[in-house]
N, CA and C of each residue as an Amber inpcrd file, in Angstrom:
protein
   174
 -45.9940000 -37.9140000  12.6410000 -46.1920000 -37.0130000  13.7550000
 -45.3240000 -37.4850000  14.9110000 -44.8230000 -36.6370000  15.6540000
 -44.1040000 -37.1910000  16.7720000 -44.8140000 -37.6470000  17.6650000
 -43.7690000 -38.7650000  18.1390000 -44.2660000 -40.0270000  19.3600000
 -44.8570000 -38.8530000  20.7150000 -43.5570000 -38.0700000  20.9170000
 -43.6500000 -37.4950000  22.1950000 -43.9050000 -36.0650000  22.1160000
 -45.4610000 -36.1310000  22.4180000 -45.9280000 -34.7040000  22.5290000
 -45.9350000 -34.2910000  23.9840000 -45.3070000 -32.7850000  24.0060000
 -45.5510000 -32.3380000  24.8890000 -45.5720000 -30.6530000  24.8980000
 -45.8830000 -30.2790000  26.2760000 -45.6950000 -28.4610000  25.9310000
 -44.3590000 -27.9980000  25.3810000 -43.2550000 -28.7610000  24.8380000
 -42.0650000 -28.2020000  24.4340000 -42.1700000 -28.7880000  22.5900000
 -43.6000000 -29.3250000  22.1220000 -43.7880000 -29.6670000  20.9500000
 -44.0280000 -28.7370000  20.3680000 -43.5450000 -28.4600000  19.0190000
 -43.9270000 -27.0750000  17.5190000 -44.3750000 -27.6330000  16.7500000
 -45.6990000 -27.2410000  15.7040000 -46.2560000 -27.5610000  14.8800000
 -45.9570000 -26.2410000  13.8080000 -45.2130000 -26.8010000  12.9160000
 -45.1200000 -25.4900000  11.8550000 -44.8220000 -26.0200000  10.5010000
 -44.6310000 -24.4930000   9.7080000 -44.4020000 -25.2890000   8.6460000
 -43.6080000 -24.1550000   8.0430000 -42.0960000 -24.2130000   6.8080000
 -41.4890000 -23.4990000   6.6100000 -42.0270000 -22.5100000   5.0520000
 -41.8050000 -21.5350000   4.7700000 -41.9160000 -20.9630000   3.6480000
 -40.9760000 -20.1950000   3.2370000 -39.9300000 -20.5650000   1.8930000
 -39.1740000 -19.7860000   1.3630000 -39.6060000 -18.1270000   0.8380000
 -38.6870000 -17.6510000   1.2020000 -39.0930000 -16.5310000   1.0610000
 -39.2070000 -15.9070000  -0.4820000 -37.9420000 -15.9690000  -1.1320000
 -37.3910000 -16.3120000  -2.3590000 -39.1530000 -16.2910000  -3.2640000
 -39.4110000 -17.4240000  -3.4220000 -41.2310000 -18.4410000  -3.9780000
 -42.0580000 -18.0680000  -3.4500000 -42.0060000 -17.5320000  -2.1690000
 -42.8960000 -18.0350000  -0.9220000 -44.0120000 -19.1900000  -1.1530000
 -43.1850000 -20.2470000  -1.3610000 -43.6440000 -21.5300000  -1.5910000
 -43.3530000 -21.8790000  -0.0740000 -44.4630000 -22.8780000   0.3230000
 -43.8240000 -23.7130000   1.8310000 -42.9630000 -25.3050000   0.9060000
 -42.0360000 -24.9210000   2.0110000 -41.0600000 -26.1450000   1.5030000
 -40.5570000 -27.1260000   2.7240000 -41.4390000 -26.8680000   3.6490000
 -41.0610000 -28.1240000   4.7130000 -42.7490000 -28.0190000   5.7990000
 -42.8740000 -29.3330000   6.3990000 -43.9730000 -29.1650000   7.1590000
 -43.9170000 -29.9190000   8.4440000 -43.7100000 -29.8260000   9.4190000
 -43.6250000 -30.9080000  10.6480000 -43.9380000 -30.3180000  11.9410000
 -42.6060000 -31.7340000  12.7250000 -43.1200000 -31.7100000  14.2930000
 -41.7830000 -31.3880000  14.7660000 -41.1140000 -30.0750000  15.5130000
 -39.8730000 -30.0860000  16.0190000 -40.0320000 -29.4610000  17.6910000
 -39.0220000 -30.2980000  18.4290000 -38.9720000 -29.6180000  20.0180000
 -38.6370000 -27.8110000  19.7080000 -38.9810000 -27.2990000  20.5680000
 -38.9590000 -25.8830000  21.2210000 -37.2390000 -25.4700000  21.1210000
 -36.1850000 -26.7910000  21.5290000 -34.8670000 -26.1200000  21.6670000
 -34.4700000 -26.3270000  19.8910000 -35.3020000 -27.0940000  19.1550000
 -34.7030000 -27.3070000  18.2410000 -35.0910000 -26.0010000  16.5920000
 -35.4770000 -24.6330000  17.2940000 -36.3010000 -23.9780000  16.4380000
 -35.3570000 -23.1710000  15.3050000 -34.7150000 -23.4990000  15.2580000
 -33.5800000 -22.4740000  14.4040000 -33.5570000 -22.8110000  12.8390000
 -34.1930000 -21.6290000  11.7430000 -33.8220000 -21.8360000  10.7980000
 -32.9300000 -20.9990000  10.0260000 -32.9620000 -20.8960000   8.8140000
 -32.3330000 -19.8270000   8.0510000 -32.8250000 -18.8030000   7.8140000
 -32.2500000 -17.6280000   7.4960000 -32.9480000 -16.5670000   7.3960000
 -33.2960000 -16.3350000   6.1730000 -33.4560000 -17.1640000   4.9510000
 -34.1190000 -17.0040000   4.0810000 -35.4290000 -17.7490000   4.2630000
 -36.0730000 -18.3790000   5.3360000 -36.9750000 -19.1910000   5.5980000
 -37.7530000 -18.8010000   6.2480000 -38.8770000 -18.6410000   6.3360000
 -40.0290000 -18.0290000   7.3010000 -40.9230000 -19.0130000   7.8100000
 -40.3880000 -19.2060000   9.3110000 -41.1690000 -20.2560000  10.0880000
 -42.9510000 -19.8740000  10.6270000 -43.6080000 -20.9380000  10.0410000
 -45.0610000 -20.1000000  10.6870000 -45.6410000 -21.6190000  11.4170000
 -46.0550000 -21.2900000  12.9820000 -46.1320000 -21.7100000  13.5860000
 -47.3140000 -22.2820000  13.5680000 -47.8240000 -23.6820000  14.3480000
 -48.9430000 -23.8810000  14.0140000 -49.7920000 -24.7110000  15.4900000
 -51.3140000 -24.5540000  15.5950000 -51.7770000 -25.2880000  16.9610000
 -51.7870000 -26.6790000  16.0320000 -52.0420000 -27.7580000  17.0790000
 -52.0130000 -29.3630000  16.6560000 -53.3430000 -29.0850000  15.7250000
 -54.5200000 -28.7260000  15.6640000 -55.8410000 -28.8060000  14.7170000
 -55.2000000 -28.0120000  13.7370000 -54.6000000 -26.9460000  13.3100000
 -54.5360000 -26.3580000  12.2600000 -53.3200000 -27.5760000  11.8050000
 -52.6330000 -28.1970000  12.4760000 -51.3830000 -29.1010000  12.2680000
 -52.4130000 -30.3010000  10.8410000 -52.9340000 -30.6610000  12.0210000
 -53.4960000 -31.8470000  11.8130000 -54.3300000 -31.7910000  10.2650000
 -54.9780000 -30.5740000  10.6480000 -55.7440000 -30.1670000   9.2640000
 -55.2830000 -30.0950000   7.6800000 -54.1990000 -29.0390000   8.4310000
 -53.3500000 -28.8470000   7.0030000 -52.8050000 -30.2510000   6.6430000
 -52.2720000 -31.2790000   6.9730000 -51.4560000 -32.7730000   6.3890000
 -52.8480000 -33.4890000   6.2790000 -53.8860000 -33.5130000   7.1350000
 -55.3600000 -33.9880000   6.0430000 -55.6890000 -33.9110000   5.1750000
 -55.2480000 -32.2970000   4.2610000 -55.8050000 -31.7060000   3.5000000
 -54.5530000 -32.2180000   2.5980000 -53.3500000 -31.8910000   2.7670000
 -52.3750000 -32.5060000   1.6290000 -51.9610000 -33.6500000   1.2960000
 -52.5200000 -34.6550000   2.2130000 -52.6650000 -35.8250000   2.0880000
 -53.5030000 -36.5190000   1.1800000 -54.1950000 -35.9550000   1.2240000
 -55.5420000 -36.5140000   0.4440000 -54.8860000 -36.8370000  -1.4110000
């Protein structure tokens, strides 16, 4: 999880569109939001963050 949270922090996670498998899950700044357009970014609050990598962690 990132060191430095702040209001310019994203909690998301990516899903190919292609599978619609999710194929990436993290923590990226606000300027850094750019993906591909075969990728569907779905955004996430820190508890649904937190939840979901609890749950796949396990």
């Amino acid at each position: 999880m990132a060191n430095n949270q702040d209001g310019e922090t994203r909690y998301l996670f990516d899903v190919e569109l292609k599978s619609m498998k999710i194929i990436h899950w993290g923590v990226v700044v606000r300027e850094n939001l750019k993906s591909p357009p075969v990728i569907h970014r779905i955004f996430l609050t820190l508890g649904q963050y937190k939840k979901y990598v609890s749950t796949v962690n396990k």
